[in-house]
GUMAR-399250 format. One record per residue: chain; x, y, z of N, C-alpha, C in turn; residue in three letters. Coordinates in nm, 2 decimals, padded with zeros to 4 digits, always signed. Each point is the difference from the previous one (the first is absolute). Layout:
REM GUMAR-399250
<chaine = A n.x = X n.y = Y n.z = Z ca.x = X ca.y = Y ca.z = Z c.x = X c.y = Y c.z = Z residu = ALA>
...
REM end
This chain:
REM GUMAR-399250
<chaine = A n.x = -04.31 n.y = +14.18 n.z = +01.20 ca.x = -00.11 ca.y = -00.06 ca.z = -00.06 c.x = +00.04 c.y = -00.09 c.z = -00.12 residu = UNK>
<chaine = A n.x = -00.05 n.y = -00.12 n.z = -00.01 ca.x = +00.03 ca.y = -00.05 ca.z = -00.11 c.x = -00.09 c.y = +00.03 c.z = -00.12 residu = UNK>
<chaine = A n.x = +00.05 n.y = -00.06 n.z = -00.12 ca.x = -00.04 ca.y = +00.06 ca.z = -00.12 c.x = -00.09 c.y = -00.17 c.z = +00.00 residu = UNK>
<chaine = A n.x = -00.07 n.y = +00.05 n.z = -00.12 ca.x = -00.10 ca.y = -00.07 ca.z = -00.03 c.x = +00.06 c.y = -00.15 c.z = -00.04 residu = UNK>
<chaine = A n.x = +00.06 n.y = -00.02 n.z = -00.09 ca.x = +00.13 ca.y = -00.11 ca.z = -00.07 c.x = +00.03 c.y = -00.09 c.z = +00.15 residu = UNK>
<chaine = A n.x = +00.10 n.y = +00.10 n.z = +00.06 ca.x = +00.02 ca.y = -00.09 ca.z = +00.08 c.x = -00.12 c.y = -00.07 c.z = +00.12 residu = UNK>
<chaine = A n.x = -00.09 n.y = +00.10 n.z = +00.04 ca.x = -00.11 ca.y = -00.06 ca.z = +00.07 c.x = -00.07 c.y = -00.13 c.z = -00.12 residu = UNK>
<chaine = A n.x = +00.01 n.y = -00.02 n.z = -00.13 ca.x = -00.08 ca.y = -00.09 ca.z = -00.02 c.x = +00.10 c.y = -00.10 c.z = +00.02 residu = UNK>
<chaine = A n.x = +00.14 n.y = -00.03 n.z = -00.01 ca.x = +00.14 ca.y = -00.05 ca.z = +00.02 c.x = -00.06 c.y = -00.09 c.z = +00.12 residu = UNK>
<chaine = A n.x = +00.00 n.y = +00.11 n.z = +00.07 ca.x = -00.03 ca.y = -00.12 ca.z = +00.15 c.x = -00.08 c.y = -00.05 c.z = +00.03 residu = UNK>
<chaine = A n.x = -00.09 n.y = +00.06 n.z = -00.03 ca.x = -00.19 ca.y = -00.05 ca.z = -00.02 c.x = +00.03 c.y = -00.11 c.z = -00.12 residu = UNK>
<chaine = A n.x = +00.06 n.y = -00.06 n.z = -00.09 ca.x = +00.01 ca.y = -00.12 ca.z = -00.09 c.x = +00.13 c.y = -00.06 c.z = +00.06 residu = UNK>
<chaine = A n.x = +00.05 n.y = -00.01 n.z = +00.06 ca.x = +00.13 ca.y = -00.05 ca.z = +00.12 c.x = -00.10 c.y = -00.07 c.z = +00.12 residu = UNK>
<chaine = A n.x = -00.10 n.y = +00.09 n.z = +00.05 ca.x = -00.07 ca.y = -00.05 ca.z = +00.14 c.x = -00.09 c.y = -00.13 c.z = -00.08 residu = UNK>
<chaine = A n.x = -00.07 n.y = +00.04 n.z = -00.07 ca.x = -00.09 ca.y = -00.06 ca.z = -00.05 c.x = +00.05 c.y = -00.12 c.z = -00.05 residu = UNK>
<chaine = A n.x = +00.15 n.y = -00.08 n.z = -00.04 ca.x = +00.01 ca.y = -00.11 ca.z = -00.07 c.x = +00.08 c.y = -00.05 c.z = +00.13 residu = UNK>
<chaine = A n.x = +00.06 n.y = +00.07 n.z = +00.10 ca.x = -00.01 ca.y = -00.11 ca.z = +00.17 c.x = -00.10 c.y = -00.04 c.z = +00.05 residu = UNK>
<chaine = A n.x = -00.13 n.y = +00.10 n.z = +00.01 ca.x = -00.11 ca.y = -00.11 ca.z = +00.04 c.x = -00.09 c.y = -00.07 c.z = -00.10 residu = UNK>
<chaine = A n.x = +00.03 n.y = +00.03 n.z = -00.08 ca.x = -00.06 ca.y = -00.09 ca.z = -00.09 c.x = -00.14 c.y = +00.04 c.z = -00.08 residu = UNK>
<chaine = A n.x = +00.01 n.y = +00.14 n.z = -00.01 ca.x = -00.12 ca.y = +00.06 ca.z = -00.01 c.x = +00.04 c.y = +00.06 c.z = -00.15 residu = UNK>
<chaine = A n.x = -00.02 n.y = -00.11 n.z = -00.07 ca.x = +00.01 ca.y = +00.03 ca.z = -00.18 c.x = -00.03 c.y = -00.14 c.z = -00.06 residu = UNK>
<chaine = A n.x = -00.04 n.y = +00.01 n.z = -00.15 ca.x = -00.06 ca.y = -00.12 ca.z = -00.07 c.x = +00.14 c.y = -00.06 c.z = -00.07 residu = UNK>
<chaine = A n.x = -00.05 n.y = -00.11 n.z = +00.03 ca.x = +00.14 ca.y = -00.11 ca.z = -00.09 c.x = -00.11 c.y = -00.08 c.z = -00.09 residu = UNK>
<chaine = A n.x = +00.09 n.y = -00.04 n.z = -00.09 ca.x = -00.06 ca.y = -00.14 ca.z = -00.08 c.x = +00.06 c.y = -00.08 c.z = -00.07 residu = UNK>
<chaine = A n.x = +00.00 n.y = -00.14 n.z = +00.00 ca.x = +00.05 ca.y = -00.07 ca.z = -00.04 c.x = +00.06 c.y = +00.01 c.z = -00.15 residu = UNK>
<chaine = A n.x = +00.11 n.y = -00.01 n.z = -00.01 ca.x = +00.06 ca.y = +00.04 ca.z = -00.19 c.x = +00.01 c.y = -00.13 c.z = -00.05 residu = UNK>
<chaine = A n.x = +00.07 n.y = -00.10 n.z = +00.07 ca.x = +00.02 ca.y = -00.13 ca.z = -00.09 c.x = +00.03 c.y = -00.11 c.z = +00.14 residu = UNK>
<chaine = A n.x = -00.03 n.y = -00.13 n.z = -00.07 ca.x = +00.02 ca.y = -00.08 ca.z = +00.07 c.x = +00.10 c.y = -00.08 c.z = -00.14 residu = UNK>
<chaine = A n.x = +00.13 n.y = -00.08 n.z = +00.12 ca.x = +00.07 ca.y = -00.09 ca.z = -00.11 c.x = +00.06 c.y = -00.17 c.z = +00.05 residu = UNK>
<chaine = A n.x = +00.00 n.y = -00.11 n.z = -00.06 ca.x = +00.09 ca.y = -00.10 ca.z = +00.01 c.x = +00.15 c.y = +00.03 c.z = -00.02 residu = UNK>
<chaine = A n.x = +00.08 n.y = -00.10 n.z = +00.06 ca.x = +00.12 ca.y = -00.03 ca.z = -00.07 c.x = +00.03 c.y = -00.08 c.z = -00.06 residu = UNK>
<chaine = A n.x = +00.08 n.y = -00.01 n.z = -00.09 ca.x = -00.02 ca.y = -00.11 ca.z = -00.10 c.x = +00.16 c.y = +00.01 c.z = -00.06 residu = UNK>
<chaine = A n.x = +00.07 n.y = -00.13 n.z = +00.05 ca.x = +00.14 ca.y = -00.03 ca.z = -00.08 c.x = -00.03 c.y = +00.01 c.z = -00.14 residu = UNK>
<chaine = A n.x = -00.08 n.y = -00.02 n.z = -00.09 ca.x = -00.05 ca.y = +00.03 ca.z = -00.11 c.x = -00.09 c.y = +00.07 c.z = +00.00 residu = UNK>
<chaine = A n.x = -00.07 n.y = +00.11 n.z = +00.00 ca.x = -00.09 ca.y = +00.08 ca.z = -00.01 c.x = -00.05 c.y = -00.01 c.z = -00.17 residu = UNK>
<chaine = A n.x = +00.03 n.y = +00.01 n.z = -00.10 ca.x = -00.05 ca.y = -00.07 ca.z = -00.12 c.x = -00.10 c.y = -00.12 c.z = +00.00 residu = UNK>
<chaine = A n.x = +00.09 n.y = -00.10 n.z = +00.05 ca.x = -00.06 ca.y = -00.14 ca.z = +00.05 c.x = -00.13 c.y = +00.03 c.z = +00.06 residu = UNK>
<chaine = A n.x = +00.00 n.y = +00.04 n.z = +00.09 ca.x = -00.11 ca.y = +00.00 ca.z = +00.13 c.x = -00.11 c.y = +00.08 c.z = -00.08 residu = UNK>
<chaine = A n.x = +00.03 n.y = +00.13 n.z = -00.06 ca.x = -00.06 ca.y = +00.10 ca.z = -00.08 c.x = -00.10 c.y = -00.06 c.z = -00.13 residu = UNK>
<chaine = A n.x = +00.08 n.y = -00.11 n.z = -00.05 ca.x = -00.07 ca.y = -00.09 ca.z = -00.09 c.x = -00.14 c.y = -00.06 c.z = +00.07 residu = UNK>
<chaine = A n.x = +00.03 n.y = -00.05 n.z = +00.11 ca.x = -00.15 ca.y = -00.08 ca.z = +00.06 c.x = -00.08 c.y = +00.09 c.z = +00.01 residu = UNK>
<chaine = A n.x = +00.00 n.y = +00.11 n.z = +00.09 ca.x = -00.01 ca.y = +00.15 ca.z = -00.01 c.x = -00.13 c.y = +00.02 c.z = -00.12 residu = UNK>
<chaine = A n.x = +00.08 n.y = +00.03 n.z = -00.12 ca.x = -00.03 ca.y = +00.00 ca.z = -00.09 c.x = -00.12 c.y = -00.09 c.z = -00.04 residu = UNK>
<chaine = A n.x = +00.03 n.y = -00.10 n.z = +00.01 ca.x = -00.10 ca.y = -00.13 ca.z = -00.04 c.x = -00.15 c.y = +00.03 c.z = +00.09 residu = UNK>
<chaine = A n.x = -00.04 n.y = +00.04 n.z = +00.09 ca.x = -00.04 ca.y = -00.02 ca.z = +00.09 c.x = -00.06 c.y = +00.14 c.z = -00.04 residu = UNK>
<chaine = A n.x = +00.01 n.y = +00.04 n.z = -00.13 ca.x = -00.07 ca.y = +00.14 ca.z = -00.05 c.x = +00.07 c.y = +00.15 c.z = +00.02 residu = UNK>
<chaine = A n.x = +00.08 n.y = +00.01 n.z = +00.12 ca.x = +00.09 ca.y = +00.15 ca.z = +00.00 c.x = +00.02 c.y = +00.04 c.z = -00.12 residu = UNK>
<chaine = A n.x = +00.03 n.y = +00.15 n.z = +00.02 ca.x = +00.07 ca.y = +00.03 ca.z = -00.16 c.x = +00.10 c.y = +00.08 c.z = +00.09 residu = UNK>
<chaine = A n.x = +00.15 n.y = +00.02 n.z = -00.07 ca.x = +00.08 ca.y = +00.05 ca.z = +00.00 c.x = +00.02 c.y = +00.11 c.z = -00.02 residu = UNK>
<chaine = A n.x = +00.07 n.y = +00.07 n.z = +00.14 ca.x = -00.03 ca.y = +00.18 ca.z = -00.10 c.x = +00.12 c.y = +00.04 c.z = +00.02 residu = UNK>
<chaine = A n.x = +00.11 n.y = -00.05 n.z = +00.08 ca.x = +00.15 ca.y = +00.08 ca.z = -00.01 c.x = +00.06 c.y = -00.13 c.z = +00.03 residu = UNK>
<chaine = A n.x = +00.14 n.y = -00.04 n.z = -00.08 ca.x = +00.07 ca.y = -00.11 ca.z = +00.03 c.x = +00.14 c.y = +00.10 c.z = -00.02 residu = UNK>
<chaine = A n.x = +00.12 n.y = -00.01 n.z = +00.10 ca.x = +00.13 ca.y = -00.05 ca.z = -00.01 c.x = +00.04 c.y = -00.13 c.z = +00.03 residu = UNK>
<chaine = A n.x = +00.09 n.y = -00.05 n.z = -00.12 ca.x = +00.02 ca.y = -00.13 ca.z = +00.02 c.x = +00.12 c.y = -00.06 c.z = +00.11 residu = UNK>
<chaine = A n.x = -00.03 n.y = -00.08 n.z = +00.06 ca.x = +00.07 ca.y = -00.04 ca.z = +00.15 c.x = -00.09 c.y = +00.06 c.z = +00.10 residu = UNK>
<chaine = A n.x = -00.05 n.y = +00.09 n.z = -00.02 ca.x = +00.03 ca.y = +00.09 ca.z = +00.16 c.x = -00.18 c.y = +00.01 c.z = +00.04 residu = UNK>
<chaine = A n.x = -00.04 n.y = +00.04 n.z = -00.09 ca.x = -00.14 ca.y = +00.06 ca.z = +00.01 c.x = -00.14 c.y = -00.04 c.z = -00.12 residu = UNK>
<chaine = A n.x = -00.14 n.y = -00.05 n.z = +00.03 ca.x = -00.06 ca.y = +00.03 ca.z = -00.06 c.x = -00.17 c.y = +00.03 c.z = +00.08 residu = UNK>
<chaine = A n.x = +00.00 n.y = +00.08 n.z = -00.06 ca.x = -00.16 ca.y = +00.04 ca.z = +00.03 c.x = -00.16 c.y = +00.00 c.z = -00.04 residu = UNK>
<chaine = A n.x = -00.02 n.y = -00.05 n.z = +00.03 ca.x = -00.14 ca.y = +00.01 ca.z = -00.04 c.x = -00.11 c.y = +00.06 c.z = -00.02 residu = UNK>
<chaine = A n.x = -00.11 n.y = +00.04 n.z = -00.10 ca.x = -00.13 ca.y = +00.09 ca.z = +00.02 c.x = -00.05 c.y = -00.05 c.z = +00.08 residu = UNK>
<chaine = A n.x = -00.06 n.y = +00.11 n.z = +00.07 ca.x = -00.09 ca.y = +00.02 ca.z = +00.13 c.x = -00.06 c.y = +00.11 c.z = +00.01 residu = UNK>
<chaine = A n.x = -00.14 n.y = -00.01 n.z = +00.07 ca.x = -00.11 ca.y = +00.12 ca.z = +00.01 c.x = +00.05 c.y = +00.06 c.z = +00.07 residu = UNK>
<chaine = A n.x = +00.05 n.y = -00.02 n.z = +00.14 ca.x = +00.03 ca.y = +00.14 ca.z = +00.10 c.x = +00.13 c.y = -00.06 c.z = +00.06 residu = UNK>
<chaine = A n.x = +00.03 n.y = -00.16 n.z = -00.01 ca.x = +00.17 ca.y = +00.01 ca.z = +00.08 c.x = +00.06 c.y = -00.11 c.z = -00.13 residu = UNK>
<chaine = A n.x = +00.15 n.y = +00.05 n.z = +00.02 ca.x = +00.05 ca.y = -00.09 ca.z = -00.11 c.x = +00.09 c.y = -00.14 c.z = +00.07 residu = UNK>
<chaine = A n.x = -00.04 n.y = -00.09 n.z = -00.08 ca.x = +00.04 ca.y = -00.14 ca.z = +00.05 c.x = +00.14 c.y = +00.01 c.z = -00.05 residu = UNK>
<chaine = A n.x = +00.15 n.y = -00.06 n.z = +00.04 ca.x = +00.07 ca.y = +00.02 ca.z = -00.07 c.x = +00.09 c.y = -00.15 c.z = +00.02 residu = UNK>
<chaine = A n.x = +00.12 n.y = -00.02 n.z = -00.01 ca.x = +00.12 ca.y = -00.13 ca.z = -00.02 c.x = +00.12 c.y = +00.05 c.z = -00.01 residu = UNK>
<chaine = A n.x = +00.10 n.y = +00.00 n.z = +00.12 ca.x = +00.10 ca.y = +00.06 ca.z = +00.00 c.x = +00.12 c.y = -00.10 c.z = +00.02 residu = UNK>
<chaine = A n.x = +00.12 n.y = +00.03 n.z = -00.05 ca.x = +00.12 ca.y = -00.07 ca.z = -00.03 c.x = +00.06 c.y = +00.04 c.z = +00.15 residu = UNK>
<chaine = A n.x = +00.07 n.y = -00.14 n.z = +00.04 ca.x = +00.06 ca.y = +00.05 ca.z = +00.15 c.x = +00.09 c.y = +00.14 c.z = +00.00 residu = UNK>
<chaine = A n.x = +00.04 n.y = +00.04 n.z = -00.11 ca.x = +00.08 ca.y = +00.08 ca.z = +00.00 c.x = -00.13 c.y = +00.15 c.z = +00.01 residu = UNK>
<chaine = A n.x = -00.10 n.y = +00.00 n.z = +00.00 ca.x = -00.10 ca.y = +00.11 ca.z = +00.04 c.x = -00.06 c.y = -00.01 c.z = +00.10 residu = UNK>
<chaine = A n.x = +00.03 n.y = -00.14 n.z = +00.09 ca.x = -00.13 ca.y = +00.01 ca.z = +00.10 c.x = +00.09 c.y = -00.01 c.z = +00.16 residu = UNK>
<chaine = A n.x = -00.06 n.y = +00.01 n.z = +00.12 ca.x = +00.11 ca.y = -00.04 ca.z = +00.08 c.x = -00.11 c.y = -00.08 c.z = +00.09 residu = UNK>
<chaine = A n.x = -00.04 n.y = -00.14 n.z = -00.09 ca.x = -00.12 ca.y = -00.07 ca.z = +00.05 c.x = +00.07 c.y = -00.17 c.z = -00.04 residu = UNK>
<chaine = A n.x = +00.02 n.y = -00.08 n.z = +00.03 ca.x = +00.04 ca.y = -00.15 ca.z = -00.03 c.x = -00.14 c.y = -00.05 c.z = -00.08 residu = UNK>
<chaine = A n.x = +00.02 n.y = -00.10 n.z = -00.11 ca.x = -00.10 ca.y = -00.04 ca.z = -00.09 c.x = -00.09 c.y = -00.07 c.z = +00.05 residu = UNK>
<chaine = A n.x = -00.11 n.y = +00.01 n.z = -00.06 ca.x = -00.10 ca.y = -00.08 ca.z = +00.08 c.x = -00.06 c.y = -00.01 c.z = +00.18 residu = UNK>
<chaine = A n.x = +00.07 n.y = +00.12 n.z = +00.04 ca.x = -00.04 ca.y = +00.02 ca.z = +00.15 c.x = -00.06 c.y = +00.13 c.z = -00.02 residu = UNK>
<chaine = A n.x = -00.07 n.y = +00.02 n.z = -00.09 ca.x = -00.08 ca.y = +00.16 ca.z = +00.00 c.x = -00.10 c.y = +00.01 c.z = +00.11 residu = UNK>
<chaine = A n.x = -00.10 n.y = +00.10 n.z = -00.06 ca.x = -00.14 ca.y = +00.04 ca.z = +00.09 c.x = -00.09 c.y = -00.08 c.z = -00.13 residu = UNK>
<chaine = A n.x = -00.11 n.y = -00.02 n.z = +00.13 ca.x = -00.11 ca.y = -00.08 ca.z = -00.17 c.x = -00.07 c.y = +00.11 c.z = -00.06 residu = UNK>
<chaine = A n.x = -00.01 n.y = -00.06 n.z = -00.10 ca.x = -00.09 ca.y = +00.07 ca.z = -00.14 c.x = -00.11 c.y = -00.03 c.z = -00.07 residu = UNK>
<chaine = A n.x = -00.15 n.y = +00.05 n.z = +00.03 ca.x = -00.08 ca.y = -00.04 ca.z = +00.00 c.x = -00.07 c.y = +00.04 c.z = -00.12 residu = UNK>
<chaine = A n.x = -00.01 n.y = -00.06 n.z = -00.13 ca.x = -00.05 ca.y = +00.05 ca.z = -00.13 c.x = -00.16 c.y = +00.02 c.z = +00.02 residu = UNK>
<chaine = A n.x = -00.12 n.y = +00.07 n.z = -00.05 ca.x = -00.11 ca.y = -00.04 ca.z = +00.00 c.x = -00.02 c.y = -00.02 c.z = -00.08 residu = UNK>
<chaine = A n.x = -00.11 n.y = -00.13 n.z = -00.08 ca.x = -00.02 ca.y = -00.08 ca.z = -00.15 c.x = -00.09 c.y = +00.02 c.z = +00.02 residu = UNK>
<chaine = A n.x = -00.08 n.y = -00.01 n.z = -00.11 ca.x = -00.17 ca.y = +00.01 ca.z = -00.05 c.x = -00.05 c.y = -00.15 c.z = +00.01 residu = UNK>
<chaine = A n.x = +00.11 n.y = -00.13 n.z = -00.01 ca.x = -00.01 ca.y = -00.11 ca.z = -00.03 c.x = +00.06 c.y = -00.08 c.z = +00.05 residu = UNK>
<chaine = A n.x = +00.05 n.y = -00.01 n.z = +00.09 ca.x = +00.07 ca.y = -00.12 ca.z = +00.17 c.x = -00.03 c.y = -00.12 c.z = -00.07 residu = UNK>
<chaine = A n.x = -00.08 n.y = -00.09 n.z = -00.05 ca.x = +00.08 ca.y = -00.12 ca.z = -00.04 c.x = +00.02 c.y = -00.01 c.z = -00.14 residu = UNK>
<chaine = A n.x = +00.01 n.y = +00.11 n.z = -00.08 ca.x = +00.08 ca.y = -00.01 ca.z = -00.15 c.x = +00.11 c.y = +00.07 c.z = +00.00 residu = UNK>
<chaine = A n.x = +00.03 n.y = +00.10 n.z = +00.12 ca.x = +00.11 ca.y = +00.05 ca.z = +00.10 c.x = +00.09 c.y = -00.14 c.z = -00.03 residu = UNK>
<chaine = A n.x = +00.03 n.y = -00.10 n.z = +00.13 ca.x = -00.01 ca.y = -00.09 ca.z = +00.07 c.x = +00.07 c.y = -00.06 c.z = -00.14 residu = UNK>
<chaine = A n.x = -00.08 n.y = -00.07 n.z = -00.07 ca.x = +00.02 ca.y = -00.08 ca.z = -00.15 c.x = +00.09 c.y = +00.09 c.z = -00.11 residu = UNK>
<chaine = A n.x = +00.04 n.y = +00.16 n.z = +00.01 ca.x = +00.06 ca.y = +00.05 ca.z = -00.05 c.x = +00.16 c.y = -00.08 c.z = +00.06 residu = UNK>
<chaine = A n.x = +00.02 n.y = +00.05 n.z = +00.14 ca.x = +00.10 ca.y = +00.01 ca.z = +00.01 c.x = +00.08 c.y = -00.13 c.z = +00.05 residu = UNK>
<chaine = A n.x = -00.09 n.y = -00.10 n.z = +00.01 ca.x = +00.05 ca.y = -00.13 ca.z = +00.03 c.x = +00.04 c.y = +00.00 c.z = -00.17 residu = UNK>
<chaine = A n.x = -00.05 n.y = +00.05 n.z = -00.09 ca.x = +00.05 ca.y = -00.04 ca.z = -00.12 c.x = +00.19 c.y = +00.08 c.z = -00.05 residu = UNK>
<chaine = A n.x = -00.06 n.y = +00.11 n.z = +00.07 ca.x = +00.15 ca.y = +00.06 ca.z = +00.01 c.x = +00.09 c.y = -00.03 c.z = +00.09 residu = UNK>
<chaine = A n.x = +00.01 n.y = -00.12 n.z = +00.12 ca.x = +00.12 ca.y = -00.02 ca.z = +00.04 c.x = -00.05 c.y = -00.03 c.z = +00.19 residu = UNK>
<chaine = A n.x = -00.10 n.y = +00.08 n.z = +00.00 ca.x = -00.07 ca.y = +00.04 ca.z = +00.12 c.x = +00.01 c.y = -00.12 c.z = +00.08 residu = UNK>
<chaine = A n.x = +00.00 n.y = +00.00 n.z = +00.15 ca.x = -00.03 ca.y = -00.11 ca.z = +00.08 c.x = -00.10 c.y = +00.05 c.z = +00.09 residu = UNK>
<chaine = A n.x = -00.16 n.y = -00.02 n.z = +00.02 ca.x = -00.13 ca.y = +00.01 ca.z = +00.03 c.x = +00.05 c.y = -00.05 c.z = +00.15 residu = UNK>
<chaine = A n.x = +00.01 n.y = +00.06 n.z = +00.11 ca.x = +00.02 ca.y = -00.01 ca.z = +00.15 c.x = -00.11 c.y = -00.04 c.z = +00.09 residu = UNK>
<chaine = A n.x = -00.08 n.y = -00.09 n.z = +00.04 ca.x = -00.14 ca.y = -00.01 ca.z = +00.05 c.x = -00.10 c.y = +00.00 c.z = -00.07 residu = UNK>
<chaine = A n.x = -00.10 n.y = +00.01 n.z = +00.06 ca.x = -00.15 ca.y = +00.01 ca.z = -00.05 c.x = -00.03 c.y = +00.13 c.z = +00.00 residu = UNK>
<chaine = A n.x = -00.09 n.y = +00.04 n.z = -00.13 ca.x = -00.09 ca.y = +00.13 ca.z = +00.00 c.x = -00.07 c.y = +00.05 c.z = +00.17 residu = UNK>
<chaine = A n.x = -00.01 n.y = +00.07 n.z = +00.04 ca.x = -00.06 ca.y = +00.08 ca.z = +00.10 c.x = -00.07 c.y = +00.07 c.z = -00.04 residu = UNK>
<chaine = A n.x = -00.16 n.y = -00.02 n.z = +00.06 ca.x = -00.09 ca.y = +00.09 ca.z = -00.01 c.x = -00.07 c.y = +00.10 c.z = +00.09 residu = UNK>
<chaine = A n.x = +00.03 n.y = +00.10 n.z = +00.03 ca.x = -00.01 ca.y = +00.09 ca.z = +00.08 c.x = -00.15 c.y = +00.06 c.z = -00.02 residu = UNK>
<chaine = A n.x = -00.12 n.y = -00.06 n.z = -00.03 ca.x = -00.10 ca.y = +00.04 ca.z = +00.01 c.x = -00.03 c.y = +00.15 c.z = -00.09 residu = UNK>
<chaine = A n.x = -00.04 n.y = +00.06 n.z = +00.08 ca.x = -00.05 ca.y = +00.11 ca.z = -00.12 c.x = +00.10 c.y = +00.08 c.z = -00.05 residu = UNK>
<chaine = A n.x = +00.15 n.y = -00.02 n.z = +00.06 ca.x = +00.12 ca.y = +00.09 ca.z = -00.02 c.x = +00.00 c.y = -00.06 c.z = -00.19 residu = UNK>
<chaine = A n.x = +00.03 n.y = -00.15 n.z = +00.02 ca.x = +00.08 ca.y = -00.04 ca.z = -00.14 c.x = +00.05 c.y = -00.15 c.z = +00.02 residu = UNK>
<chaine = A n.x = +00.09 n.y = -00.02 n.z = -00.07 ca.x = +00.08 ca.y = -00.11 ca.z = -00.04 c.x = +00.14 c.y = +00.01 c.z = +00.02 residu = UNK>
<chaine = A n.x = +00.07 n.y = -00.10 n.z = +00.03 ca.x = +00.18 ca.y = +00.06 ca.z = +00.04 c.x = +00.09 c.y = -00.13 c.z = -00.01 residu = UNK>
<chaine = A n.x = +00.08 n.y = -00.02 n.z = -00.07 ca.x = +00.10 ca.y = -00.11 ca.z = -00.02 c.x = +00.13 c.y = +00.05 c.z = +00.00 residu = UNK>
<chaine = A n.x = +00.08 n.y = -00.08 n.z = +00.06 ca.x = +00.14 ca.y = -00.02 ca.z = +00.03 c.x = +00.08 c.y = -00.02 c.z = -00.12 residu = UNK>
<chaine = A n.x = +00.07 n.y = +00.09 n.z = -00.07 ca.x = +00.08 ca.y = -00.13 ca.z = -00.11 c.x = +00.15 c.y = +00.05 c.z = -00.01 residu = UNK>
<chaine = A n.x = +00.12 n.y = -00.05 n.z = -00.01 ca.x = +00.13 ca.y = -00.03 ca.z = -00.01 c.x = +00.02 c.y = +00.06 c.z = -00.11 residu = UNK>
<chaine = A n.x = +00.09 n.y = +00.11 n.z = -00.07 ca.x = +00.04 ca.y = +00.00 ca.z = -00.09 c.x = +00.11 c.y = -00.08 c.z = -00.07 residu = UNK>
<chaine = A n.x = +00.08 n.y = -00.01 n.z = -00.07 ca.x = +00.12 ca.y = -00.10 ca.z = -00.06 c.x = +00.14 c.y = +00.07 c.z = +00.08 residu = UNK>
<chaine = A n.x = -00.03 n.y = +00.08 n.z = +00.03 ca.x = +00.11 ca.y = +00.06 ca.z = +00.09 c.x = -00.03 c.y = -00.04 c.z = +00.15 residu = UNK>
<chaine = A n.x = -00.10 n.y = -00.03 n.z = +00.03 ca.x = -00.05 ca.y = -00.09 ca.z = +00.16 c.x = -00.07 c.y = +00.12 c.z = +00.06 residu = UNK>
<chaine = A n.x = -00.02 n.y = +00.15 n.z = -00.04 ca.x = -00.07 ca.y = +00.07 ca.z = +00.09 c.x = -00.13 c.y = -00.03 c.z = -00.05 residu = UNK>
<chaine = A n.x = -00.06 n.y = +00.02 n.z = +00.18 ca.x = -00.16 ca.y = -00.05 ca.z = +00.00 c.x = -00.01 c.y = +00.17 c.z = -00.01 residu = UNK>
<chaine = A n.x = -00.16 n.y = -00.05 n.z = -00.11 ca.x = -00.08 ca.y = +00.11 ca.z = -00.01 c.x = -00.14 c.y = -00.02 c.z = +00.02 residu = UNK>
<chaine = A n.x = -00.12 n.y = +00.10 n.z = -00.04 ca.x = -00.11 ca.y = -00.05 ca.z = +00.01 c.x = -00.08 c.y = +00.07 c.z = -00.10 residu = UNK>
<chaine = A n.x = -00.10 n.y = -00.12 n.z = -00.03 ca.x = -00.13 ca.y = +00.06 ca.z = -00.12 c.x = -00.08 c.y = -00.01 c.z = +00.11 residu = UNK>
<chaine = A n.x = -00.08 n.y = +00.16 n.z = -00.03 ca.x = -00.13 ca.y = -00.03 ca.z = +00.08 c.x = -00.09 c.y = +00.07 c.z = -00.13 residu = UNK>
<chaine = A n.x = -00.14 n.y = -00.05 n.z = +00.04 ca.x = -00.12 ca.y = +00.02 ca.z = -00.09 c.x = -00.12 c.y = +00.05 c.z = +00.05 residu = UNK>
<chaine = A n.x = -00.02 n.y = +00.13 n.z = +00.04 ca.x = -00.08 ca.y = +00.05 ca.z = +00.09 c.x = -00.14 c.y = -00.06 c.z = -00.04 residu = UNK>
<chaine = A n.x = -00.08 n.y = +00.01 n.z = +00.10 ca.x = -00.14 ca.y = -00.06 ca.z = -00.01 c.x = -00.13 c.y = +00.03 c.z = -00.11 residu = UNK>
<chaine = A n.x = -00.07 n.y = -00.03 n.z = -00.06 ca.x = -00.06 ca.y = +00.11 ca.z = -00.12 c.x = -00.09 c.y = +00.03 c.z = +00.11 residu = UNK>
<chaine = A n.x = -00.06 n.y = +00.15 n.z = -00.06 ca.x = -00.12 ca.y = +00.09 ca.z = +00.04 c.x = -00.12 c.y = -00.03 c.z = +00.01 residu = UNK>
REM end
């Protein structure tokens, strides 16, 4: 008979083959030959800073996932070919006017998705496209 330990052993073994356990997202990150550099626009665009090693890593405050900027020597991702990153603002065209002021290059026209929100394309100074979206008011 097995002992208890090990019946929960396999019972937490079976359960993460099929898939029958909660995951959650921890962080999402860029790469950045400069991660400082890139971290600066970052910055400008309102983030605040809550863990920096210099070269390799910095991180950002976040409610529930952390945004981050990693030095090629931490990521195993090529610059500017990430996944997109979709900020939500209170304010999509003072958004927009922020970050064209920080370096930003504005990709298309605003999209309005009706009752969803608001959604723009913009380029960071590193070339990855990201997105402001401005959900719809109540």
């Amino acid at each position: 008979m097995l002992g208890p330990s090990l019946c929960e052993n396999i019972f937490d073994q079976r359960s993460r083959q099929t898939g029958n356990y909660k995951v959650k997202l921890k962080q999402v990150y860029l790469t950045a030959t400069d991660p400082e550099g890139l971290a600066r626009f970052y910055g400008m665009l309102g983030l605040t800073t809550r863990f920096a090693d210099p070269g390799k890593w910095v991180q950002f405050s976040s409610e529930k996932v952390a945004f981050c900027i990693a030095g090629p020597s931490e990521s195993v991702s090529v610059t500017s070919r990430d996944a997109m990153l979709v900020f939500e603002v209170e304010d999509l065209d003072a958004m927009i006017a922020n970050a064209r002021a920080a370096g930003a290059e504005v990709s298309g026209d605003i999209r309005d998705m009706g009752s969803h929100g608001r959604v723009v394309q913009v380029r960071d100074p590193n070339g990855n496209v990201i997105q402001f979206f401005q959900a719809a008011s109540e």
